[in-house]
VEXFI-466101 format. One line per 2 residues: for each residue y, x, z of C-alpha. Coordinates in steps of 0.05 Angstrom, whole numbers, plus 5000, padded with zeros to 4 digits. Layout:
N
Y/X/Z; ...
% end
This chain:
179
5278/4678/4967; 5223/4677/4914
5218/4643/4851; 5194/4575/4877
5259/4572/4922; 5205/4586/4990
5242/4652/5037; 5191/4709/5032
5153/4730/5098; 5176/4801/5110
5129/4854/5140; 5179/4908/5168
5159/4977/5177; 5203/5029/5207
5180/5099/5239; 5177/5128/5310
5238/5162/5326; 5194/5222/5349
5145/5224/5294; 5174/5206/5222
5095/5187/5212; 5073/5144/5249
5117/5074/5257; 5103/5007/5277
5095/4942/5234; 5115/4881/5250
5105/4810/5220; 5144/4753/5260
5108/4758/5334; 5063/4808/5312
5071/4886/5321; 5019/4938/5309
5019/5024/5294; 5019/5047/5229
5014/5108/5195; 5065/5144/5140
5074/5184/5093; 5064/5268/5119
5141/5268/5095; 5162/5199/5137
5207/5161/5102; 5240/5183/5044
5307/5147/5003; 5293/5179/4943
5212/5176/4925; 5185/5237/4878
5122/5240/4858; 5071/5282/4909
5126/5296/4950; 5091/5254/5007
5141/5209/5029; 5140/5130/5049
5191/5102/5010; 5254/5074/5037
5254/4998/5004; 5232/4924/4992
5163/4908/4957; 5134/4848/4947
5057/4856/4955; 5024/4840/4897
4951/4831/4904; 4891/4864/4948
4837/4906/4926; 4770/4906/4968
4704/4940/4974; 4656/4880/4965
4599/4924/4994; 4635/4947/5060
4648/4874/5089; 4671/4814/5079
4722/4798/5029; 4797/4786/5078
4824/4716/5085; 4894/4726/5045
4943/4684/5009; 4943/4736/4955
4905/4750/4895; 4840/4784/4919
4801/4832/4872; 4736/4869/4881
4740/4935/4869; 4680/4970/4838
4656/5043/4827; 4701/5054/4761
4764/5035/4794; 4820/5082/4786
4894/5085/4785; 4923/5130/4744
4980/5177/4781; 5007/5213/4718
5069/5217/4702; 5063/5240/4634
5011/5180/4609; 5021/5118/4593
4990/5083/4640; 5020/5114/4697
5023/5079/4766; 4970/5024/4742
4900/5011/4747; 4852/5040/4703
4779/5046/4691; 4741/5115/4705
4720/5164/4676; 4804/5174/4660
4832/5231/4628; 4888/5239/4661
4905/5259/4733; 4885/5193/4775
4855/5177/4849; 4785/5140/4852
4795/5071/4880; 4724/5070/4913
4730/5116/4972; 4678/5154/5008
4724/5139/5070; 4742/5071/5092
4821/5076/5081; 4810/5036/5008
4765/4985/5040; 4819/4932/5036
4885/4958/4989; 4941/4925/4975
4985/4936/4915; 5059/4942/4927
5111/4932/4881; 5140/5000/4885
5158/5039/4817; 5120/4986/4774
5150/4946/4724; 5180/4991/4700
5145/5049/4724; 5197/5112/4724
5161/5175/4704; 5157/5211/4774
5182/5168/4811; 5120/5165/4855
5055/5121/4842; 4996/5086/4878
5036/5066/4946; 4995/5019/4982
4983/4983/5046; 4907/5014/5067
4870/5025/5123; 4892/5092/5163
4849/5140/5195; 4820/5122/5264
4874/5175/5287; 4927/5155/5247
4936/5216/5210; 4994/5223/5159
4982/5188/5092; 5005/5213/5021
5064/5161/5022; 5030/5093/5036
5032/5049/5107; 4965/5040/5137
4936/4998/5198; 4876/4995/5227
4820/4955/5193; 4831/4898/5245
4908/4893/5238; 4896/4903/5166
4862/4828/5164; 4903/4791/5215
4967/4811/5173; 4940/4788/5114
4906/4720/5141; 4984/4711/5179
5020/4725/5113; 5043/4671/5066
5029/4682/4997; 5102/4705/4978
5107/4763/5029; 5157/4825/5020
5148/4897/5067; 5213/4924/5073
5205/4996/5095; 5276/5024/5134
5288/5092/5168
% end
């Protein structure tokens, strides 16, 4: 349930029994492929250690790339993102798992891609408030790779699947990632 008393819409993820990276999605009636972390899915999340963690999240708002399309129809709290958009993936600063502005000091990943997979980005609420030194940062729901290669711990769909999840999803929606 969420704070107004409304059930949350649930976007379940689980992997292929053959292949611990790729999975499917589903939302109510609709199912597509995703792609997962190069360690599948993991119970206990460590920083770099590449896994998809095992766990609810609430997705919390969605990142886009103004210049690269049109901004997705979503219940959620959309933000442009812009050239000095970082997120900060050190476990030692302050700021760690969080947005920041670049140039950083500190390890981070640039939020404004050459590659399409941070076209549209959603935040999930994994290891943020509070966010546990090392206990992983900056897992998202992107875009994947045409091929649906292995990410570094996030889910991604294609582009396509991407915006009909997000136009079907309420605006209290929960993914709930299981083995």
């Amino acid at each position: 349930m969420t704070k107004s008393g409304k059930p949350a819409e649930t976007l379940e993820v689980r992997a292929l029994p053959r292949d611990g990276t790729k999975g499917i999605l589903r939302l109510g009636p609709i199912t597509v492929p995703c792609a997962l972390g190069r360690s599948g899915i993991v119970m206990r999340k460590k920083e770099g250690d590449g896994g998809t963690p095992m766990g609810s999240f609430d997705l919390l708002h969605v990142y886009y790339r103004p210049d690269r399309g049109r901004p997705p129809q979503t219940n959620l709290q959309l933000e442009p993102l812009t050239p000095k958009s970082g997120w900060c993936d050190d476990p030692e600063h302050r700021l760690y798992n969080r947005p920041v502005t670049l140039p950083f000091p500190a390890s981070h990943e640039k939020m404004w891609r050459d590659d399409r997979l941070y076209d549209i980005v959603v935040v999930l609420n994994c290891n943020m408030f509070p966010a546990v030194r090392g206990k992983g940062s900056a897992i998202f729901f992107h875009i994947a790779r045409e091929t649906y290669t292995p990410t570094e711990g996030c889910v991604a769909v294609s582009p396509e699947h991407m915006r009909l999840l997000l136009a079907k999803a309420g605006a209290h929606v929960r993914m709930v990632i299981t083995a």
